[in-house]
PAZAPA-4460 file (N, C-alpha, C; in steps of 0.05 Angstrom, whole numbers, plus 32768, in hexadecimal, padded with zeros to 4 digits):
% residues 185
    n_x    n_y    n_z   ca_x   ca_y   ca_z    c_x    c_y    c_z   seq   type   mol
   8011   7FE8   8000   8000   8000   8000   8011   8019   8000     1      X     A
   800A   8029   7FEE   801D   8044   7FF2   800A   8055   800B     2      X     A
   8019   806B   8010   8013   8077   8026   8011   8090   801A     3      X     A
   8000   809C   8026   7FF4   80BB   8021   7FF7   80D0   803C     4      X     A
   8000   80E3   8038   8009   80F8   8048   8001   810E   8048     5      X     A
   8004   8126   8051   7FFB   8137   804F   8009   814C   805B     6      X     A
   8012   8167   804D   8031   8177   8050   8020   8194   804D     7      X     A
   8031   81A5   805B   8026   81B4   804F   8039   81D2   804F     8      X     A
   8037   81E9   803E   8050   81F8   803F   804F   820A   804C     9      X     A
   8035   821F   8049   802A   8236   805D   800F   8234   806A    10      X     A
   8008   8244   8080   7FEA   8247   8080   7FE6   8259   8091    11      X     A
   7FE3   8276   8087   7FE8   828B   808A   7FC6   8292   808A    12      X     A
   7FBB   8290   8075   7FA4   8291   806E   7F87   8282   806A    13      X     A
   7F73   8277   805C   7F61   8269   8061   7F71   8255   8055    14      X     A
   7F6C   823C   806D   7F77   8221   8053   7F73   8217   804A    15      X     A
   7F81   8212   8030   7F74   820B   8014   7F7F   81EC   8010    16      X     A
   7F76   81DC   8005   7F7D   81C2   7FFD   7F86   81BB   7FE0    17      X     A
   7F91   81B2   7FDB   7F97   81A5   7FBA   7F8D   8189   7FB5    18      X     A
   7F7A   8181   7FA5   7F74   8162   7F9D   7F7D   8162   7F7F    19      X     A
   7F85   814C   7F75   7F85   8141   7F5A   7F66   8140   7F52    20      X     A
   7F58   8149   7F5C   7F3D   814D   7F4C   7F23   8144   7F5B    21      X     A
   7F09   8156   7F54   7EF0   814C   7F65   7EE4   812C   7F70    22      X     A
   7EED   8129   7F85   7EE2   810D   7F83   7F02   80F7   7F85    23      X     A
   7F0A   8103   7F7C   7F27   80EE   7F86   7F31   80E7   7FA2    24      X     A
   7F41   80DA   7F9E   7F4B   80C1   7FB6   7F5A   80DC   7FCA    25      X     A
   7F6A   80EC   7FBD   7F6F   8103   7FCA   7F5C   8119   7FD6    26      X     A
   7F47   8115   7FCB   7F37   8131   7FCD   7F20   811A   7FE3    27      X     A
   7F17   8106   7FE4   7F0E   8101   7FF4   7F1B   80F6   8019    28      X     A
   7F3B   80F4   800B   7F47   80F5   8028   7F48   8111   8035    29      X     A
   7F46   8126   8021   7F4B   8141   8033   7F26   8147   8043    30      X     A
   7F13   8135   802F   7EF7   813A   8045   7EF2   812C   8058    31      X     A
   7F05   8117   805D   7EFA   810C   806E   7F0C   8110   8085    32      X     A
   7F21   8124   807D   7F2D   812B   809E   7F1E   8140   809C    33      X     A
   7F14   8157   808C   7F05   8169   8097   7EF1   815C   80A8    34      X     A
   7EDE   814B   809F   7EC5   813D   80AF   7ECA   8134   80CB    35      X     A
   7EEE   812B   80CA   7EEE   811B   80E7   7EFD   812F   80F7    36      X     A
   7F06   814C   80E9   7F10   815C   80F8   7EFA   8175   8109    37      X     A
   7EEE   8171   80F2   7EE1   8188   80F3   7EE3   81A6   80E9    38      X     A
   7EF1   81A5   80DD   7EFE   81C0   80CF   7EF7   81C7   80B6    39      X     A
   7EF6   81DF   80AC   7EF0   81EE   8091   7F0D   81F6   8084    40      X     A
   7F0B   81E0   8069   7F25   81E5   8050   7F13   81E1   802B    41      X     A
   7F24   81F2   802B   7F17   8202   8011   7F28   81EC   7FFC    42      X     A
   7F16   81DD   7FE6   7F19   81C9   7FD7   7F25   81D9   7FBD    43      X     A
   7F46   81D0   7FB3   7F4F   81DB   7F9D   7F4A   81C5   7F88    44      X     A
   7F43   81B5   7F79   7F40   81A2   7F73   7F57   81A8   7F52    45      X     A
   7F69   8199   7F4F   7F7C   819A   7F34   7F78   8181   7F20    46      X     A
   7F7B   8182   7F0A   7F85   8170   7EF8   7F94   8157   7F00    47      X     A
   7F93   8150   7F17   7FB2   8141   7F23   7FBA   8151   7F36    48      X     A
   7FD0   8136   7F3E   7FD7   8145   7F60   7FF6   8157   7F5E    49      X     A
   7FFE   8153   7F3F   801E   815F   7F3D   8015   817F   7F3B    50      X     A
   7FFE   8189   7F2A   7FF6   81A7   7F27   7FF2   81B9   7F42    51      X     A
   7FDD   81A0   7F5A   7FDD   81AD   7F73   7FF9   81AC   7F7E    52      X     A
   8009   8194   7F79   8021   81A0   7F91   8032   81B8   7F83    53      X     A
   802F   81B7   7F6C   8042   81CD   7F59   8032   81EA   7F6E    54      X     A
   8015   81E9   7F6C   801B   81FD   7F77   8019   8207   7F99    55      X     A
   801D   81ED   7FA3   801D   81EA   7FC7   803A   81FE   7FC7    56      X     A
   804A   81F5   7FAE   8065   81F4   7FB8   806E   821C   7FB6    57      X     A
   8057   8221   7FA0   8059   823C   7F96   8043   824A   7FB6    58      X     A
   803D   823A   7FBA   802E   8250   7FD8   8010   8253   7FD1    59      X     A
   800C   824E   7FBF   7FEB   824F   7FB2   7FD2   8244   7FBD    60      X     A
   7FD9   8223   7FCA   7FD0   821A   7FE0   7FDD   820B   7FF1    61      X     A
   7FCF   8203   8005   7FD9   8208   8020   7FE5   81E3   802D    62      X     A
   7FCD   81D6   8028   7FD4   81B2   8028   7FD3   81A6   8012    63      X     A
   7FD7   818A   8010   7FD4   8178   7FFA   7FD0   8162   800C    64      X     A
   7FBD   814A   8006   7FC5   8135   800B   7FC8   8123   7FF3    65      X     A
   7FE2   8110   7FF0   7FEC   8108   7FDD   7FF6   80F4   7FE7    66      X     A
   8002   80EA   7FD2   800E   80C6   7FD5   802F   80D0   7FE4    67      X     A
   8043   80C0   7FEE   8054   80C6   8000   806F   80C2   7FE5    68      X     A
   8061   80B3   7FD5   8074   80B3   7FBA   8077   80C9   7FAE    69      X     A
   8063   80DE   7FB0   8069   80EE   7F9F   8070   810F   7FB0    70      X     A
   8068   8108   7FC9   806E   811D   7FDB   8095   811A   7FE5    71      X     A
   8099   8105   7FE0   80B7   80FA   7FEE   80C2   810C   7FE8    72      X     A
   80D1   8112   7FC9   80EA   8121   7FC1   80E7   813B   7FCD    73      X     A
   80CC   814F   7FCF   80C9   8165   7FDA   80C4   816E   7FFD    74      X     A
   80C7   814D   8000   80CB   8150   8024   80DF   814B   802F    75      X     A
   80F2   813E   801A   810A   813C   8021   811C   814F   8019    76      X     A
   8118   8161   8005   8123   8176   8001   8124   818F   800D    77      X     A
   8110   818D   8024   8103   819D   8038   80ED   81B7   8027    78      X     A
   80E2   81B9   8014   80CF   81C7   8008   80BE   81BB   8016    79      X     A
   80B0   81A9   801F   8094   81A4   8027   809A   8191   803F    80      X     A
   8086   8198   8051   808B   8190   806E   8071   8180   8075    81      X     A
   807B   8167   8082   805D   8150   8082   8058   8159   809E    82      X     A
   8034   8159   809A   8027   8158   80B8   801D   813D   80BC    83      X     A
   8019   812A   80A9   8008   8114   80B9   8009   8104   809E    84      X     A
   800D   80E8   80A0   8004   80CB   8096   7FEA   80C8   8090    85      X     A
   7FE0   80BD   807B   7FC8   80B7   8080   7FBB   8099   8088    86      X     A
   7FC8   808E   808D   7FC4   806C   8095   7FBE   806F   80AD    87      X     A
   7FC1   8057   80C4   7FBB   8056   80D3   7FD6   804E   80E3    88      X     A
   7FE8   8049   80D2   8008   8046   80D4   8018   8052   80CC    89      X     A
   802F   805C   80E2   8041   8074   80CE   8052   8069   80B8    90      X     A
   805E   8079   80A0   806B   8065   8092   8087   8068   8095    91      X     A
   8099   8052   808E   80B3   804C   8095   80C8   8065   8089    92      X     A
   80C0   806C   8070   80D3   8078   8064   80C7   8096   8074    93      X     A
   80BB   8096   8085   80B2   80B3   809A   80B6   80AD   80B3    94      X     A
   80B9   80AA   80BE   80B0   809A   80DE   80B7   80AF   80F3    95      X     A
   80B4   80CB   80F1   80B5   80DC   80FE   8097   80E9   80F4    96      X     A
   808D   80E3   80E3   8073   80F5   80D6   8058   80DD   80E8    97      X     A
   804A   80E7   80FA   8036   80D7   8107   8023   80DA   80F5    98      X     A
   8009   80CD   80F8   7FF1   80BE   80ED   7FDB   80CF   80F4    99      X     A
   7FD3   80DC   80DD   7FBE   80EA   80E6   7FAE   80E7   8101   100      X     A
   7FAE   80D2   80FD   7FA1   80BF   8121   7FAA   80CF   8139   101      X     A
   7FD3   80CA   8131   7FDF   80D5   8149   7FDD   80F3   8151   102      X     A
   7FD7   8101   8135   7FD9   811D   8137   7FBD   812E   8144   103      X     A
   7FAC   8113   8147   7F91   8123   8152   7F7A   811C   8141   104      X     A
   7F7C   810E   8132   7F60   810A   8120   7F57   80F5   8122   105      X     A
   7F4B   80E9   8143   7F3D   80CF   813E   7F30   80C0   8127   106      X     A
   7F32   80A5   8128   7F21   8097   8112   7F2C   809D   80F7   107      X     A
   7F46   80AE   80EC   7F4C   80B3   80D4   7F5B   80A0   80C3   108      X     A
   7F57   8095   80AD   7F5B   8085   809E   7F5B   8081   8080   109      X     A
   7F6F   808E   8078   7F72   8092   805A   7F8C   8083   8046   110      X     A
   7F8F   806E   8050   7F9F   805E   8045   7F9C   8055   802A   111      X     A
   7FAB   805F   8019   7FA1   804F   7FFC   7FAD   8031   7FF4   112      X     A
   7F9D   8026   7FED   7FA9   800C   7FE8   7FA4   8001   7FC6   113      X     A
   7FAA   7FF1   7FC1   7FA4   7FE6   7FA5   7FA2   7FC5   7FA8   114      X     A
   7F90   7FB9   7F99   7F7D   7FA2   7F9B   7F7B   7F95   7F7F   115      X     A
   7F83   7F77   7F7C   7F79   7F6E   7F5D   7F67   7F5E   7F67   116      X     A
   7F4F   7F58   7F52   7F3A   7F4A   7F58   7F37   7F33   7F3F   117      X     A
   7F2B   7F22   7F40   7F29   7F0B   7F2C   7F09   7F0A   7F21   118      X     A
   7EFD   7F01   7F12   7EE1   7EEF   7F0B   7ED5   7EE8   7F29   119      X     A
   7EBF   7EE5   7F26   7EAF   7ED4   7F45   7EBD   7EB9   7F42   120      X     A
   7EBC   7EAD   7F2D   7EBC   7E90   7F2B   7ED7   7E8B   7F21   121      X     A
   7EE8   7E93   7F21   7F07   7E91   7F1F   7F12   7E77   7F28   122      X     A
   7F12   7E5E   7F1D   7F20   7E4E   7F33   7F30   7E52   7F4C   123      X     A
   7F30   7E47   7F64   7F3B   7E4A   7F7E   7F5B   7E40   7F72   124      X     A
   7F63   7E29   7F65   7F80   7E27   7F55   7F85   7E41   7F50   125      X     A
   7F79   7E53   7F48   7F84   7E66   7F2F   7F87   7E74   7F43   126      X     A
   7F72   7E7A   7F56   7F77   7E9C   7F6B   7F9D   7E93   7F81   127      X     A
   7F96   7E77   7F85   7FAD   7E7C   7F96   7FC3   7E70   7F88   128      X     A
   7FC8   7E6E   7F6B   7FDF   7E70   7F55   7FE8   7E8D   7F56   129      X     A
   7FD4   7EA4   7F50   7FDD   7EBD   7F51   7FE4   7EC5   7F6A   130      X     A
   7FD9   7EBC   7F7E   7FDD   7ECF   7F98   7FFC   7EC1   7FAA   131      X     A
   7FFE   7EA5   7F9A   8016   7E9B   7FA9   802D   7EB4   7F91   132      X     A
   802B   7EB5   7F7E   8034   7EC4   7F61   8046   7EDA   7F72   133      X     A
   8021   7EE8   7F79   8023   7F08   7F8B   8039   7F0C   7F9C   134      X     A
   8030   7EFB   7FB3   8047   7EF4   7FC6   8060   7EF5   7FC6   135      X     A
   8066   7EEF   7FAC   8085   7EE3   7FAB   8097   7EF7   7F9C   136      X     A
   8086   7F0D   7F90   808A   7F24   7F7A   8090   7F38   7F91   137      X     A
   807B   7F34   7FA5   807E   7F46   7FC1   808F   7F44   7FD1   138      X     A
   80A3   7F30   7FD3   80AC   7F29   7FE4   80C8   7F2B   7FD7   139      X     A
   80CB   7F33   7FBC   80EE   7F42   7FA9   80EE   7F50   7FB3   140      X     A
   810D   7F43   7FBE   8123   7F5D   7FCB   811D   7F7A   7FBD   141      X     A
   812A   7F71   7FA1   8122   7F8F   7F8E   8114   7F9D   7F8F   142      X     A
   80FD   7F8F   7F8D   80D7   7F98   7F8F   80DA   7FA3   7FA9   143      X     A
   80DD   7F9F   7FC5   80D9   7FA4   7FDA   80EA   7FBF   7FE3   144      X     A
   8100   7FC6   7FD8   8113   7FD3   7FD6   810A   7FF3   7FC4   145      X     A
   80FE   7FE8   7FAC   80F4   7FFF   7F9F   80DC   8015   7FAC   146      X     A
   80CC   7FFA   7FB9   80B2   8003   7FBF   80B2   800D   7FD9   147      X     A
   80CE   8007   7FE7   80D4   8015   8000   80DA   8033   7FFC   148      X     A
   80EE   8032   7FE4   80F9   8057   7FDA   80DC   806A   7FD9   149      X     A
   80C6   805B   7FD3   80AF   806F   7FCB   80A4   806A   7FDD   150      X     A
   80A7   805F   7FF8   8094   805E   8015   8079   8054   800B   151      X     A
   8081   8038   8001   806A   8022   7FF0   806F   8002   800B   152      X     A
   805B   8007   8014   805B   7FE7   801C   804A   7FD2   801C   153      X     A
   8045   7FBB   800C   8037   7FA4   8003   8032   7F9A   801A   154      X     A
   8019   7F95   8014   800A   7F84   8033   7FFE   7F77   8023   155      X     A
   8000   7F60   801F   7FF4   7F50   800F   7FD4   7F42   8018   156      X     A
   7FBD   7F3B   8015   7FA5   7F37   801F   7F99   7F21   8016   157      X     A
   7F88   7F0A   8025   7F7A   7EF3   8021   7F5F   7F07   8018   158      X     A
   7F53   7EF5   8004   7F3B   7EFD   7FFC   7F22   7F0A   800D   159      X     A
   7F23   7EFB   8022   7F0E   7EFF   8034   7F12   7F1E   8038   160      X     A
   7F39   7F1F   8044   7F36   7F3A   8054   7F38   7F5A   803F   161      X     A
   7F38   7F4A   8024   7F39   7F60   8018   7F13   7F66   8011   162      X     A
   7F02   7F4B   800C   7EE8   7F53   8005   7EE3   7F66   802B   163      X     A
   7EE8   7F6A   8040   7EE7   7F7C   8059   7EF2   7F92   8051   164      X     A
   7F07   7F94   8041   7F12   7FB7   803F   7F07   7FBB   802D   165      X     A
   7EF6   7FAC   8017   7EEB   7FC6   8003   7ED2   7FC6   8012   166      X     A
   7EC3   7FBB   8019   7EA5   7FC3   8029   7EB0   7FD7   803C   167      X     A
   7EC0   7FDE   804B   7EC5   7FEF   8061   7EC4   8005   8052   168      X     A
   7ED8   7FFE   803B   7EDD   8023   8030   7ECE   8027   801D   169      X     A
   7EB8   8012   8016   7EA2   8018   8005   7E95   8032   8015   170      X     A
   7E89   8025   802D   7E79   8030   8040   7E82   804D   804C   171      X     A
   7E9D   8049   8048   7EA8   8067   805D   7EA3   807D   8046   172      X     A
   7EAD   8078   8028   7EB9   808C   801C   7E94   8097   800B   173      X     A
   7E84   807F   800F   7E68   8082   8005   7E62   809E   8013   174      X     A
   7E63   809D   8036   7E5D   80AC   8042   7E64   80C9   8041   175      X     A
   7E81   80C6   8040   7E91   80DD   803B   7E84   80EA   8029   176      X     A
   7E87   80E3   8012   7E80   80E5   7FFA   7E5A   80FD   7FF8   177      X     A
   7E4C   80ED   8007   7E2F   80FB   800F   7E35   8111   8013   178      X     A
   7E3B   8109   8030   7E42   8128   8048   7E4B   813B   8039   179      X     A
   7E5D   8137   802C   7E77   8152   8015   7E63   8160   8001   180      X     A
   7E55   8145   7FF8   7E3A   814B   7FE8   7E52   8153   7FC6   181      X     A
   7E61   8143   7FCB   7E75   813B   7FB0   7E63   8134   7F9C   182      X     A
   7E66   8144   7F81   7E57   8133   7F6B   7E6A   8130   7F58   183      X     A
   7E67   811F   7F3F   7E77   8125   7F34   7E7D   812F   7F19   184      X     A
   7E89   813E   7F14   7E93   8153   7EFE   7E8D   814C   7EE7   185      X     A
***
């Protein structure tokens, strides 16, 4: 799972957010810490998330939440300064940057993950041919090594517990989604 963060440069003034666009994985992580914070931030919504940080970095707006891959080179360069994780775990290649959780935002949870799915009727041979496959692709040095540089970590999942994380974040992001009163573009 890569990890999503959230940095930010000034906030001098009303704060403003950057999403890769209405309705995205970014733009619904920044409503649902407003929802669990409580707070009022003004939605910049971009083309993508490289236009908003282009202009986080120019001062234009104020946060981003973004993947930790693409926030890295500018946090390590010291241009952009992380306030919080969005998982429920801090990530390795940060481990001074706490978890939205830690920073005060009970119940917060914005971990992105990625999921392959098969046919209903897929042979049980075939699902655990690929997933022993998965495993073992996951488990290269190389692979593990790369995906470490971009604060990427594979958690690999049995069927059951992945059909539980998409009903959970079916249900959360449905909600979100209402409340914001998000439509889409």
């Amino acid at each position: 799972m890569e990890a999503s963060c959230v940095v930010s440069l000034n906030g001098t003034r009303q704060v403003s957010f950057s999403s890769s666009g209405t309705g995205s994985p970014l733009h619904l992580s920044a409503e649902l810490f407003k929802a669990l914070a409580d707070v009022q931030l003004l939605h910049v919504p971009y083309k993508g998330s490289v236009p908003g940080m282009t202009d986080m970095l120019a001062g234009l707006v104020d946060i981003q939440f973004s993947s930790v891959s693409t926030l890295l080179p500018h946090i390590r360069s010291g241009k952009l300064t992380p306030l919080a994780v969005a998982g429920t775990r801090r990530v390795h290649t940060l481990p001074e940057v706490p978890t939205m959780i830690e920073a005060g935002v009970p119940g917060y949870d914005s971990e992105p993950w990625i999921g392959l799915s098969a046919p209903r009727n897929t042979p049980a041979s075939i699902l655990s041919k690929v997933d022993a496959d998965i495993r073992a692709v996951l488990r290269s040095p190389d692979l593990v090594q790369r995906l470490d540089e971009q604060g990427i970590e594979a958690r690999p999942m049995l069927p059951r517990e992945m059909d539980r994380l998409v009903a959970a974040e079916r249900a959360k992001w449905k909600k979100i989604i209402a409340d914001a009163n998000i439509k889409p573009e």
